[in-house]
C-alpha positions in Angstrom: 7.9 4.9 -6.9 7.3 8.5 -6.8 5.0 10.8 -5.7 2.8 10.9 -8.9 2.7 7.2 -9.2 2.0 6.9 -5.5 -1.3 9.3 -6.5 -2.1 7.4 -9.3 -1.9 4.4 -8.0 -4.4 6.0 -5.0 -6.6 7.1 -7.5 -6.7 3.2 -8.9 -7.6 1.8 -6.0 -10.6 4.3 -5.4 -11.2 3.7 -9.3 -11.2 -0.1 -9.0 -12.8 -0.2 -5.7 -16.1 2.0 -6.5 -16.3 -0.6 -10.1 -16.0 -3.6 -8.0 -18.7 -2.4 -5.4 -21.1 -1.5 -8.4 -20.1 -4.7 -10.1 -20.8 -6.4 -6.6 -24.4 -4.9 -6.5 -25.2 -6.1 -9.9 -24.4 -9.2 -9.3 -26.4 -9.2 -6.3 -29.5 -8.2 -8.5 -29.0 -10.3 -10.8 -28.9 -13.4 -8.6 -32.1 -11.6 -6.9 -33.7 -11.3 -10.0 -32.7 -15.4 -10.6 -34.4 -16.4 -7.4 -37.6 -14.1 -8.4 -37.8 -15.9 -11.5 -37.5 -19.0 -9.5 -40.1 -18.3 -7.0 -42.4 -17.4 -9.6 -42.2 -20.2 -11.8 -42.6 -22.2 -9.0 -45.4 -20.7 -8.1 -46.8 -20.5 -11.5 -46.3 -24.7 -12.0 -48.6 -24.9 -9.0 -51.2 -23.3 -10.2 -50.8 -24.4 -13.2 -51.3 -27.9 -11.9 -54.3 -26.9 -9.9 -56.0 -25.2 -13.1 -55.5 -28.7 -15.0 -56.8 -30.6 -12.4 -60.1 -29.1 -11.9 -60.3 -28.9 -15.9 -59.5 -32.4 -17.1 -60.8 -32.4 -20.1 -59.2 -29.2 -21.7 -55.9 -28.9 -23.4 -53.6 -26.2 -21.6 -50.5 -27.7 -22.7 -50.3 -23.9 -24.2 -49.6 -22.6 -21.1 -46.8 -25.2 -19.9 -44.7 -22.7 -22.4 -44.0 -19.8 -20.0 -42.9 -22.4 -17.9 -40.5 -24.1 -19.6 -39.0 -20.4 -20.9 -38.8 -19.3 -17.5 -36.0 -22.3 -17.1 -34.4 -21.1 -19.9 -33.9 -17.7 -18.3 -32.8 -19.4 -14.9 -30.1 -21.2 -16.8 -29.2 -18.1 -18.7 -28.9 -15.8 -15.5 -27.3 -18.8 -13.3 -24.8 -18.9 -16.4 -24.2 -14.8 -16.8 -23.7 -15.7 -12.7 -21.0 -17.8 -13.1 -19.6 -15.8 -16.1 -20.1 -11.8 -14.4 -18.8 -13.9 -11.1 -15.0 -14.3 -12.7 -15.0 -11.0 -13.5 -15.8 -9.9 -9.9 -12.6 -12.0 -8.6 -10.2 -10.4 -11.5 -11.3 -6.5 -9.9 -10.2 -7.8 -6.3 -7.1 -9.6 -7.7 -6.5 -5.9 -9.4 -7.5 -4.3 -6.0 -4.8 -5.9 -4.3 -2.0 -6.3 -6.4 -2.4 -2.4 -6.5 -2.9 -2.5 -2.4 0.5 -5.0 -2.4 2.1 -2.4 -4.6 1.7 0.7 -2.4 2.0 -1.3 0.5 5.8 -2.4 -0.8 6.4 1.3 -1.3 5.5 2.9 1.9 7.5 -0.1 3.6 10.5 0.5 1.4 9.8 4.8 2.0 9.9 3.9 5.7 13.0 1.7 5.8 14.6 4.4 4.0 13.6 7.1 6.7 14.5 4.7 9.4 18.2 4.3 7.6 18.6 8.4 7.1 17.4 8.8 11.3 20.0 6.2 12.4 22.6 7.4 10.1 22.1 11.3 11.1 22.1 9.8 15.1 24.7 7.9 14.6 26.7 11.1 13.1 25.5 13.2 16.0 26.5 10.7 18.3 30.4 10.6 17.1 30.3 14.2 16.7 29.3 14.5 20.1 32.0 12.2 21.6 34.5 13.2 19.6 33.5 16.9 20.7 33.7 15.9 24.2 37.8 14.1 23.9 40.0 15.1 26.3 42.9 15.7 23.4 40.8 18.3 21.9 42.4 17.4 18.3 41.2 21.0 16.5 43.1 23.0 19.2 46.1 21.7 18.7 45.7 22.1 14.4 45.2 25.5 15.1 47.8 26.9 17.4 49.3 24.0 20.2 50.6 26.7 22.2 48.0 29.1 21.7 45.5 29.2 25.0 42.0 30.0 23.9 40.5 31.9 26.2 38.0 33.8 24.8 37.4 36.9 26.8 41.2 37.8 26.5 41.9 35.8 23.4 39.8 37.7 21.2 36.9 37.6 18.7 38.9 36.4 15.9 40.8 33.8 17.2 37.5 32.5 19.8 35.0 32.4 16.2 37.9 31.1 13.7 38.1 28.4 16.3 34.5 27.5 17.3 34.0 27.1 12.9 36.6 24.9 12.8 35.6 23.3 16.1 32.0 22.7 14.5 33.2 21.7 11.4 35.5 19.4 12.5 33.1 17.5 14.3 30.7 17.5 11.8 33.0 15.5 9.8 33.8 13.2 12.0 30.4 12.6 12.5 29.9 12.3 8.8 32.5 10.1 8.0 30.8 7.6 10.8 27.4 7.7 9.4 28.9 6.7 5.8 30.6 4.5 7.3 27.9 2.8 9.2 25.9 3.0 5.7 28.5 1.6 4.0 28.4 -1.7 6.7 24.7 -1.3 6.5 24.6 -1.7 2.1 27.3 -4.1 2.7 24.8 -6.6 4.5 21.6 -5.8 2.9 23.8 -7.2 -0.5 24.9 -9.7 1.7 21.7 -11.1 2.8 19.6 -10.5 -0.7 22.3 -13.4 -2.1 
């Protein structure tokens, strides 16, 4: 993934989390706003009860009407509820398929990192033993007979050797760190199968 997907897909999850959080809060309302209507309808059928009773003989059928919409409402909210509720679950399913998606990407980034620092160690460390052999193999490509000692040798002969010295090793140490790569793609293949 690169860099620009890596930001867009940052700039998803802020997205998505900030619509889920509002979409969280109107749920919240409108289940508030559900039990209000509950509460009050409740309430309302009391006294509605208590108003007939201490008038008997008059007809307030009329007024059972509010209470019988205010059901209608209940069932309409409880069913937006159930509807607004899905929708809720399909922005965290986004949320974290886009968290799973990053979260694959920095692990691969960092398995990658880990692979270049024990490929450029394990470079250095050849390049340091081999720099440290007793047979001293670049000497004896340059001149076998010739004795390097630099204060009487001279400046020529000391820095013509020391770049061939350093290069030398550097691709030994190279060669071992492709080589340890090479093992390393070898069984990552391997074990994928």
């Amino acid at each position: 993934m690169s860099q620009a997907e890596l930001d867009k897909f940052k700039e998803d999850i802020k997205s998505v989390s900030q619509k889920a959080l509002d979409y969280s809060r109107l749920l919240r309302d409108l289940d508030h706003y559900r039990l209000t209507i509950t509460i009050n309808a409740e309430n309302y059928k009391r006294e509605l009860r208590d108003i007939s009773g201490k008038l008997p003989q008059d007809d307030l059928s009329f007024l059972e009407t509010f209470f019988n919409d205010c059901r209608l409402f209940q069932e309409q909210i409880q069913s937006d509820l159930g509807y607004f509720g899905n929708g809720a679950a399909l922005l965290e399913q986004a949320l974290s398929a886009i968290r799973a998606r990053v979260d694959i990407d920095q692990a691969e980034r960092e398995k990658r990192l880990e692979r270049w620092i024990a490929l450029v160690g394990t470079g250095l460390a050849v390049s340091g033993i081999s720099s440290q052999t007793a047979g001293k193999p670049v000497e004896s490509i340059i001149d076998p007979k010739q004795s390097l000692d630099c204060p009487t040798a001279g400046v020529t002969p000391c820095l013509t050797y020391s770049v061939v010295f350093v290069l030398f090793h550097v691709a030994v140490g190279a060669i071992a760190a492709l080589i340890v790569n090479g093992i390393i793609n070898w069984r990552s293949k391997n074990v994928t199968k």
